[in-house]
C-alpha positions as CSV (number, residue, x, y, z in Angstrom):
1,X,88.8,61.0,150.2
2,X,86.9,64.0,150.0
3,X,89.6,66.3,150.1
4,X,92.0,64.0,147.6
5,X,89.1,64.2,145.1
6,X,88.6,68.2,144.9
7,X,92.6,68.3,144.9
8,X,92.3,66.1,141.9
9,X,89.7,68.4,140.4
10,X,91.8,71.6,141.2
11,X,95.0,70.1,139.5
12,X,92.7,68.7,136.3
13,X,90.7,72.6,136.4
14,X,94.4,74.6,136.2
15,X,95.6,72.0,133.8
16,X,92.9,72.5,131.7
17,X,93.1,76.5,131.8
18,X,97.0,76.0,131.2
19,X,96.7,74.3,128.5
20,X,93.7,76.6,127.0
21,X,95.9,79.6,127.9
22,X,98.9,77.5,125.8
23,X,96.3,77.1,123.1
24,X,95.2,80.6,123.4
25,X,98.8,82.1,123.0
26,X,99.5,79.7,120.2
27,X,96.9,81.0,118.1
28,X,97.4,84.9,118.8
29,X,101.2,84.1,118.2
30,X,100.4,82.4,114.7
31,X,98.1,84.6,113.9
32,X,100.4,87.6,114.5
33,X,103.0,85.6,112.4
34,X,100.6,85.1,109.6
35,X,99.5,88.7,109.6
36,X,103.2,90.5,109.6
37,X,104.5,87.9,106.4
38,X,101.1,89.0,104.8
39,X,101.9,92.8,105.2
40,X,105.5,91.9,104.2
41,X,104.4,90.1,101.0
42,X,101.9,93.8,100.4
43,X,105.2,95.7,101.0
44,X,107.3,93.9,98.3
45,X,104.2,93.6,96.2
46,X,103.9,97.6,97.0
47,X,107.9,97.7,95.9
48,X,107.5,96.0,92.5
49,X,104.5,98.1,91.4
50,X,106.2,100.9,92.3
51,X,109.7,100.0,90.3
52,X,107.1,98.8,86.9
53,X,105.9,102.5,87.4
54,X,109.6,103.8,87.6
55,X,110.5,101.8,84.9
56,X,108.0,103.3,82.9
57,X,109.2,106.7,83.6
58,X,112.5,106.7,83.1
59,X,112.5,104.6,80.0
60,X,110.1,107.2,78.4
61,X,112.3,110.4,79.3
62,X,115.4,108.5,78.5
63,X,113.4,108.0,75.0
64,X,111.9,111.3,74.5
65,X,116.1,112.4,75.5
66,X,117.9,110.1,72.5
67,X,114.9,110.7,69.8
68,X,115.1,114.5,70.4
69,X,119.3,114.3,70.9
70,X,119.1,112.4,67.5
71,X,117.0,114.9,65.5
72,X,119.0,117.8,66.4
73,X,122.3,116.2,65.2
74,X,120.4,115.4,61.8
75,X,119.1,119.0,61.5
76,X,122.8,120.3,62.5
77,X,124.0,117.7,59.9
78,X,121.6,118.7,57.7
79,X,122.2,122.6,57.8
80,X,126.3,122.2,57.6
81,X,125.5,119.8,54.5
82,X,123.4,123.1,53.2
83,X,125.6,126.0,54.6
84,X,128.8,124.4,52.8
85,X,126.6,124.1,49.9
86,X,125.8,127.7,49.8
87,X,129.6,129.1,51.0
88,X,130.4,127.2,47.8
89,X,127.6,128.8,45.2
90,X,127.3,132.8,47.3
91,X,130.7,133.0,49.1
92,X,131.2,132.9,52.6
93,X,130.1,136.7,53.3
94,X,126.7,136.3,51.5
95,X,123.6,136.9,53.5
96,X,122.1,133.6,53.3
97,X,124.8,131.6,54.6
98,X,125.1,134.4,57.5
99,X,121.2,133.5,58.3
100,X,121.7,129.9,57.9
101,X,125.1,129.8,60.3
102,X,122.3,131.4,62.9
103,X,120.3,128.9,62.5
104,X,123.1,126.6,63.0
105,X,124.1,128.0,66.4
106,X,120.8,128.4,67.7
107,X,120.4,124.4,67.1
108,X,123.7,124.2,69.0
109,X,122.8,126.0,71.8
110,X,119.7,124.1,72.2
111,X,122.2,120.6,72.0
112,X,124.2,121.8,74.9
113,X,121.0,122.9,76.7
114,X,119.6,119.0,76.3
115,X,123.5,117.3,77.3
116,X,123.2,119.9,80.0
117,X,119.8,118.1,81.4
118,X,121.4,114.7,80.3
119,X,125.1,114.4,80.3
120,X,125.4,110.9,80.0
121,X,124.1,111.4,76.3
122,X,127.5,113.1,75.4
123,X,129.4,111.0,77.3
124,X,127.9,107.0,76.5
125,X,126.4,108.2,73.3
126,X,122.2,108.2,73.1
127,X,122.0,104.6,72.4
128,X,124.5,103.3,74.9
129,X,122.7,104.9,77.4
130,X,119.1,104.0,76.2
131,X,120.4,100.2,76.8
132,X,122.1,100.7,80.2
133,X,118.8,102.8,81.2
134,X,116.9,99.8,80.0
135,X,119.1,97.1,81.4
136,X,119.2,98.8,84.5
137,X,115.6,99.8,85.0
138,X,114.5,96.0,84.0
139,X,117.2,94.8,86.5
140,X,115.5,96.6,89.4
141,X,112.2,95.3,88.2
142,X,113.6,91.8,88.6
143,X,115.4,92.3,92.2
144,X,112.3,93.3,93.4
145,X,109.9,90.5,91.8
146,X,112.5,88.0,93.2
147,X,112.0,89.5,96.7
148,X,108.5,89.0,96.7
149,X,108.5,85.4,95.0
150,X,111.0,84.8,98.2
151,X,107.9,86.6,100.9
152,X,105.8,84.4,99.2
153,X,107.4,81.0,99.5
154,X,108.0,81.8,103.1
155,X,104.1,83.3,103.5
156,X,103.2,80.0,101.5
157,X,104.9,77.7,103.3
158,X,103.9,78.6,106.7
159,X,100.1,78.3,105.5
160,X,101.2,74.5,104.1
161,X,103.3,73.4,107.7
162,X,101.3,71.9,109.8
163,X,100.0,72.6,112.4
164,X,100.2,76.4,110.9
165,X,97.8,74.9,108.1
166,X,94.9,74.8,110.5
167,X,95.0,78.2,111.9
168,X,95.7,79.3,108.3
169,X,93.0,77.8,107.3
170,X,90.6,78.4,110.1
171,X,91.4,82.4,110.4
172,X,91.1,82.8,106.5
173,X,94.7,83.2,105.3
174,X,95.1,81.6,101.7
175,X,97.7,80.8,99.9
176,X,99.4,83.5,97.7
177,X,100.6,83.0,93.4
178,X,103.7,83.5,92.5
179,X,104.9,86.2,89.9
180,X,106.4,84.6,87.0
181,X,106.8,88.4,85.0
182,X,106.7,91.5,86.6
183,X,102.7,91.5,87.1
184,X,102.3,87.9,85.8
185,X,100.4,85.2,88.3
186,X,101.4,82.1,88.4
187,X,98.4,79.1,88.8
188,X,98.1,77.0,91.4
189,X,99.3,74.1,89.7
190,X,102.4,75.9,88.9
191,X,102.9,76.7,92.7
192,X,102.5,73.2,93.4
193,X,105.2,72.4,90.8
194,X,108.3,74.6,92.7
195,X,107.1,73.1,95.9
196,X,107.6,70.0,94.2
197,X,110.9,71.1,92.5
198,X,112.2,72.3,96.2
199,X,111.3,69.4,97.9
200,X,113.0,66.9,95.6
């Protein structure tokens, strides 16, 4: 009877540390899930900020690019509009419209030097291009909000499954906004309202 009884305990003792082992590796395992989707959703947050800086950039040197692109064709227009002017009142051989074909060139020159450093001004024109470098720039800003808005969801919904939701809750994982504009929260009530639209 003796013997039946300590067998008993043995198998109840190693069920017991089986099961806290099962328990044990459960936890490490969720916890290591929880922890890579939260570096993944730091990653494509780390993505977006970077592409709102980017966008930043490039729209500013695309600007700077068409505003100075656009003043040197007015002063080039400008100075033909004054040089045919003087050809007209001196003769083409006078002195002044000599210095003020110089000037011409040397305006020019400093065109070509600027299409040089931006060729697609001469070939799209400065305002087609300001409005592809726009559309494009906002375009890559989107792709990448969407891909944390998708992390998200799937970092959210593993802190809402159960029985994810304890651990979650226990080891201090909370759930995350999402980004309605490119650095624009959402509230909680507004997560709880695509949950909401997903589910039904």
């Amino acid at each position: 009877m003796k013997k039946r009884l300590d067998s008993s305990e043995l198998i109840v003792a190693v069920a017991g540390v089986i099961f806290l082992m099962g328990m044990f590796g459960y936890c490490l395992r969720t916890y290591n899930e929880l922890v890579d989707m939260e570096h993944f959703l730091e990653v494509a947050h780390g993505r977006l900020l970077l592409e709102v800086q980017r966008k930043q950039v490039v729209l500013a040197s695309c600007r700077n690019a068409v505003l100075a692109y656009t003043a040197m064709e007015e002063k080039i227009e400008s100075r033909v509009i004054e040089l045919h002017r003087l050809t007209k009142a001196h003769g083409p051989q006078a002195q002044i419209v000599k210095s003020e074909g110089q000037e011409i060139l040397k305006l020019v020159r400093e065109l070509d030097l600027l299409v040089e450093k931006y060729p697609a001004l001469k070939s799209k024109g400065p305002y087609v291009l300001l409005m592809e470098t726009i559309q494009e720039t906002g375009l890559r800003v989107i792709t990448e909000r969407l891909s944390y808005n998708q992390c998200t969801y799937q970092y959210n919904l593993v802190c809402r499954l159960f029985p994810h939701r304890i651990m979650a809750t226990i080891l201090g994982f909370r759930e995350r906004p999402f980004l309605y504009g490119p650095l624009n929260y959402a509230s909680l009530k507004e997560n709880l309202d695509v949950y909401e639209g997903i589910l039904k």
